[in-house]
C-alpha positions in Angstrom: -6.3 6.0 -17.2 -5.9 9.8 -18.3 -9.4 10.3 -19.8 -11.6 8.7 -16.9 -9.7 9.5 -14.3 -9.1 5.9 -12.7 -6.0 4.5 -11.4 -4.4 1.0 -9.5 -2.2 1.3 -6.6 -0.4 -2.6 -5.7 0.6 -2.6 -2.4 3.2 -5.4 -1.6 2.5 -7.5 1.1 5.1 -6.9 3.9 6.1 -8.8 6.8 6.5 -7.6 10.1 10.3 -7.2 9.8 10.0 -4.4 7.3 8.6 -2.2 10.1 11.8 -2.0 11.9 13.0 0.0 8.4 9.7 1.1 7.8 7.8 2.1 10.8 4.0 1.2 11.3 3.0 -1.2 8.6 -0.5 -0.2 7.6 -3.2 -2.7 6.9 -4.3 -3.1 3.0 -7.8 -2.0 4.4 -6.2 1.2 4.9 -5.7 2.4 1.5 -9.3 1.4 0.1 
């Protein structure tokens, strides 16, 4: 939202398979 400054970020829930394409998978902890 423009006017209060708020915003959502969805993070999909990868496996551990995307890390060989990815690198380090973080946590979803780790973007609160």
């Amino acid at each position: 939202d423009v006017s209060t400054g708020k915003s959502f970020l969805f993070a999909p829930r990868l496996t551990d398979e995307y890390a060989v394409w990815l690198g380090k998978i973080k946590p979803l902890s780790a973007y609160k």
